[in-house]
N, C-alpha and C positions, 0 to 999 in steps of 0.2 A: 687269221687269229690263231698262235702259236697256242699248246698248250703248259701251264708249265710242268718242270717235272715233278715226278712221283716217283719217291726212291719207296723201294720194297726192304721191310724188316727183315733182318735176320729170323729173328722167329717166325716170320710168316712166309719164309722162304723156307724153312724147313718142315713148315706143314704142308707147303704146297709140293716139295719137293717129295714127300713120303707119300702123296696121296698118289702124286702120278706115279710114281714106282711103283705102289701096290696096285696097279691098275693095267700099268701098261709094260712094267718089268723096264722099263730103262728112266733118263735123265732128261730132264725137260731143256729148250735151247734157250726160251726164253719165257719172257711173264707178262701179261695185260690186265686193266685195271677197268672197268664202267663204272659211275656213280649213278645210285639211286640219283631221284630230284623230289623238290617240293613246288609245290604252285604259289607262286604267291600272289598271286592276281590274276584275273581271266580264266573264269569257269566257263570252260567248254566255247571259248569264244574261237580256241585252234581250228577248228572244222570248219568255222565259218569264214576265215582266214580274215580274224582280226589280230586284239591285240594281248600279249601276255608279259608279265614278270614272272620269272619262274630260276631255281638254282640249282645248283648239283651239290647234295650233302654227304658227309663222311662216313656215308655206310655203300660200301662199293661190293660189286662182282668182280673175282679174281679168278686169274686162270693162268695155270704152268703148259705151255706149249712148245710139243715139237713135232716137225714136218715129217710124216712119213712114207712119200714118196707113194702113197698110194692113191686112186681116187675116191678115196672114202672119209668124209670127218665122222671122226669118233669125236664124243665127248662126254666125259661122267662128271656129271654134277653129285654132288658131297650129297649123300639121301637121297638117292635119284636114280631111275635106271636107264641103260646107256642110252645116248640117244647116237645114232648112226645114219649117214646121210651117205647114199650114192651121187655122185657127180655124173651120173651117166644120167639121171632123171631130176630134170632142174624144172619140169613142170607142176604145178597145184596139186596135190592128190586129197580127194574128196574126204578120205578117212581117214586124214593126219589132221584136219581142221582142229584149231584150239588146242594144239598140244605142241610141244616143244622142237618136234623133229619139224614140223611146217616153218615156226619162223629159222631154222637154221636154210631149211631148201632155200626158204625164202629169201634170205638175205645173199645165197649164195648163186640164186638164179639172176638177180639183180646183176651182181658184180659180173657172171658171164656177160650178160648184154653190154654192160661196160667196155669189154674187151678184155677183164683182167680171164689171164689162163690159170684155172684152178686146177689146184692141185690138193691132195687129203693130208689134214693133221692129227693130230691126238692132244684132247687138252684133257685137264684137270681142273674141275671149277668148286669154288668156294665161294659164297655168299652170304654178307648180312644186310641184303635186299631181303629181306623174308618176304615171301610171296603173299600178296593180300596186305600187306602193310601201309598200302596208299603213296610208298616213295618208288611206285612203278619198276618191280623187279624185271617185269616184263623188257619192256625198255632198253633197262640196262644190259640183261642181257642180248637183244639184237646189237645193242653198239658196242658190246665187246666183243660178238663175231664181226662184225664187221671190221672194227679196227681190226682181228689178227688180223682176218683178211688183207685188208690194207696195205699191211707191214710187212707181211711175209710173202707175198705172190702180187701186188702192183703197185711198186713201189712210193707208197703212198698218196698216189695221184687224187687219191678221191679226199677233199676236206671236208672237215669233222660237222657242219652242215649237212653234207652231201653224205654222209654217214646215216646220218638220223633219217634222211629222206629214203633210204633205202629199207632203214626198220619199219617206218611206216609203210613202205611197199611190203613188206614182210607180211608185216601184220594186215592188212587191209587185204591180199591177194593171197597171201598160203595160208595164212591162220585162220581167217575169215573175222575180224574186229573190225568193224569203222571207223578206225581210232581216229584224231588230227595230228598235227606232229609235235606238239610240244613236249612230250617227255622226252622224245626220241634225240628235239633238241640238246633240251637242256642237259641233258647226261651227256650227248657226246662234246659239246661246248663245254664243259663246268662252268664257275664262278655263278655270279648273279648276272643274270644277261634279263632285258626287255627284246620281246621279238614281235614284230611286223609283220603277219603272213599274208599282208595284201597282192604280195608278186610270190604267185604260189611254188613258182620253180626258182627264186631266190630271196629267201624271206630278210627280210633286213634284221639285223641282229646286231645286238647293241650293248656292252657291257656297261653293268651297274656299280657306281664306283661305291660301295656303302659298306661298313664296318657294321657289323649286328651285335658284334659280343662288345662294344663300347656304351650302345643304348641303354646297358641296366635291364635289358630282360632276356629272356632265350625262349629262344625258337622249340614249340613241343608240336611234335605230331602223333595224337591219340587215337589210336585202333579202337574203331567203333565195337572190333570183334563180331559182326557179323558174317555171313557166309555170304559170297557175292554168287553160287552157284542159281541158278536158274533166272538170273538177271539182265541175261544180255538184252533180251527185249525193250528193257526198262531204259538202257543205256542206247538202245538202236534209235530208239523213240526221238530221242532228244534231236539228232541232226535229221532224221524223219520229218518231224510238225517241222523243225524249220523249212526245210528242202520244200514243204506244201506251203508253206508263206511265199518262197523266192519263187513256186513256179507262179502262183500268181502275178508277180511282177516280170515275167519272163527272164529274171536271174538264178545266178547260179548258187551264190551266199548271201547273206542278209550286208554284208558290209557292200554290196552294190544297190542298194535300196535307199535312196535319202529318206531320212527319220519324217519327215515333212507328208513326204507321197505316203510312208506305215501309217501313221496316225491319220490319216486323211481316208484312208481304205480301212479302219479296222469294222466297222458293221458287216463289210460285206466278207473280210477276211473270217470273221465270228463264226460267218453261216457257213465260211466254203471249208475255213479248216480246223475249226472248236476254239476256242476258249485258252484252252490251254498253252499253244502251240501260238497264240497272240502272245501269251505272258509269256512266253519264254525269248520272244522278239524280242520284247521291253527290256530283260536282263541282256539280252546283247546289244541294244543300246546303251544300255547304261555302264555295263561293261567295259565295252570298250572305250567309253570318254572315262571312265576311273584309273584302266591303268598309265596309260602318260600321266595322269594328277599326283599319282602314286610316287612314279618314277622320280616327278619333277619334288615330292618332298621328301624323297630319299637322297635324293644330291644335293639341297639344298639346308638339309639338316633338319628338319622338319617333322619328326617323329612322330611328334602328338599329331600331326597331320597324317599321319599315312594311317596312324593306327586309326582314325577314326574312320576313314575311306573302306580300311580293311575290312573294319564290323559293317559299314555295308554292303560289300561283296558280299560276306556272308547273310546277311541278309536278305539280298536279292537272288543269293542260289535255290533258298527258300522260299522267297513269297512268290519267286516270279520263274526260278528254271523249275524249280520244283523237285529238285533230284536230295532230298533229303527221305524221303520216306516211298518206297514202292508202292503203288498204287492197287489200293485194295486192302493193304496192313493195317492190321487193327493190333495185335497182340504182341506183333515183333514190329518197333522202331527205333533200333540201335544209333540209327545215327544220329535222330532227336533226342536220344537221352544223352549222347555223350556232346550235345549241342547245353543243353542243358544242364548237365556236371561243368562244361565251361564257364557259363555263364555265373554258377553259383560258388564254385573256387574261385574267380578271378575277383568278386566284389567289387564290381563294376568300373573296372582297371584295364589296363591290356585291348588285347583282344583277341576275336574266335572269329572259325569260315569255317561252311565244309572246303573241302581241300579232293581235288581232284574229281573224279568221273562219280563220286555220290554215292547212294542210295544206300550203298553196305560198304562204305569205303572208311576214309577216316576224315577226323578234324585235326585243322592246325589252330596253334593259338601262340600267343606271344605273352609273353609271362613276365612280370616285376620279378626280379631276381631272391627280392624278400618274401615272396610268395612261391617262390618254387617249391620249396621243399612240402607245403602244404596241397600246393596244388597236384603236384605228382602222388603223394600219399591220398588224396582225397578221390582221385583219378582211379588209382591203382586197385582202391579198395573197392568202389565201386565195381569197376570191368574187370579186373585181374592183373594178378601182375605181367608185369612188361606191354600194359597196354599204353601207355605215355614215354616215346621216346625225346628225349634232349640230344636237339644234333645242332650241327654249323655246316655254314657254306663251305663248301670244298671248291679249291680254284681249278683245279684239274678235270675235265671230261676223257672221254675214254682215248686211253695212250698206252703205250709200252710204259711198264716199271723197271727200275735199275737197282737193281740188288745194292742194297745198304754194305759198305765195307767198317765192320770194324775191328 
């Protein structure tokens, strides 16, 4: 699956060019692009290696690169300090965990096992992935190291699948996240893709042929503005209760478990693994048979159809994964109130999900276009501004960009 191109503006080639200058004292060779993604279906069903819709939107990670013959990648992100990677150490290091220098080792330890011979570059990176945004900056960033990688030292051998599968090595083994791989996907594929991950070392991936800005509404994803700092537990949790459901079936994900044999064991599942960790089964059954219904009413024109599917994804993220509110919160539940400004902007129109990994992340919603400007204002006042962004599908996943001539 090619990607297509993505030519770089002039003006965005002259910031990227002055950033690496003031950084690195010379001229960049060339340029690379990752897009954020949004979820559009299949909460948290990636880890269990079911089913997802999900896109690549027009807020990307950019970066001006050139080779510098050394074994070291440099790279300074815009507000950030350097991060520096030796290629002589492409093992885990316990005290880089969750910070930026791990998923570079990481991505770069991968590609040695590949066989690609690494060599050190120097980039300059720019971003309107804003970290904490819920369009997984994270992400983006592993698959636009990856792609230079790619590009400039094995000549592309690895595709842009096999890209993503790397950042989840990344992140799952240097960073230390449990992540699954659908962001990792979707960014480095763009467009609208549906993805398969029943064959876990080749997920079936599928692009979605649907026009969004024809439908009369747009796509907002709303910063709940909360802090996702001391959270990881909350997010471990989730593939945790499942993993104690599949050990009782002697499986390894819930999508090897016929729904038939779960429902038939849930009294004794009650007592071996809580409550909870049942209801969150339930949303990946019902998850996973929503997004092919989904799929199948976006090709078919079907709109009113999908949107109603979608309000219950996000509904089942809530009654049944449960990752809308931290357990235990009484006083902070950013993501219930910004669930709740949806629901009361939209006048019972559109529709609203939480969107992505939950609990301090964000909401998407899809918005009558006669309503946006209220919605976004109503949004905004509430949370702050720039908490409601309006974006599109981007077709591009992470590639080389070709300087714009004009």
């Amino acid at each position: 699956m090619s990607a297509p191109v993505l030519y770089l503006s002039p003006e965005r080639k002259k910031a990227l060019d002055a950033g690496f200058h003031a950084v690195f004292a010379s001229v960049p060779e060339t340029y690379f692009s990752a897009p954020g993604r949004t979820e559009v279906s299949g909460n948290h069903t990636d880890h269990q290696r079911g089913r997802v819709l999900a896109g690549a939107v027009n807020l990307d990670t950019q970066a001006a690169v050139r080779r510098s013959g050394t074994n070291v990648i440099r790279i300074q992100s815009q507000g950030y300090p350097m991060c520096e990677v030796c290629l002589d150490q492409l093992e885990p290091v316990e005290c880089e965990k969750n910070t930026t220098v791990a998923l570079v080792r990481g991505v770069a330890a991968r590609f040695a096992q590949l066989g690609c011979k690494l060599q050190g570059f120097d980039a300059y990176v720019e971003s309107t992935v804003l970290p904490g945004s819920g369009l997984s900056s994270s992400a983006a960033y592993e698959v636009l190291i990856g792609t230079i990688i790619n590009h400039l030292f094995f000549d592309q051998k690895v595709s842009q699948p096999e890209i993503a599968q790397i950042g989840q090595y990344a992140e799952n083994v240097f960073f230390g996240k449990p992540c699954g791989l659908m962001d990792q996907t979707a960014s480095a594929v763009g467009g609208l893709v549906t993805i398969d991950f029943a064959d876990r070392v080749h997920p079936e991936i599928r692009p979605v042929s649907f026009d969004f800005a024809s439908t009369g509404y747009a796509l907002c994803i709303i910063d709940s503005r909360a802090d996702h700092a001391d959270l990881t537990d909350e997010y471990a949790a989730v593939p945790q209760e499942l993993k104690d459901v599949c050990t009782y079936f002697g499986k390894e994900v819930m999508t090897e478990i016929p729904e038939e044999e779960f429902y038939a064991a849930i009294p004794a599942l009650r007592e071996r693994c809580g409550d909870r960790a049942v209801m969150r089964a339930i949303h990946e059954y019902n998850e996973n048979r929503r997004v092919p219904q989904q799929v199948a009413c976006l090709e078919k024109g079907d709109f009113d159809g999908f949107l109603k599917l979608t309000k219950e994804s996000g509904f089942s993220s809530w009654m049944y994964l449960q990752n809308v509110i931290p357990a235990g919160y009484i006083r902070q539940q950013a993501m219930a109130v910004a669930l709740g400004l949806c629901e009361h902007y939209l006048q019972g129109r559109g529709a609203y999900r939480v969107h992505g990994g939950g609990f301090a992340g964000t909401v998407q919603a899809f918005v009558p276009n006669d309503l946006l400007e209220s919605f976004h204002a109503g949004i905004e006042a509430a949370l702050g501004e720039g908490a409601c962004h309006i974006l599109s599908i981007r077709p591009q996943g992470g590639v080389r960009m070709i300087p714009e001539e004009r």
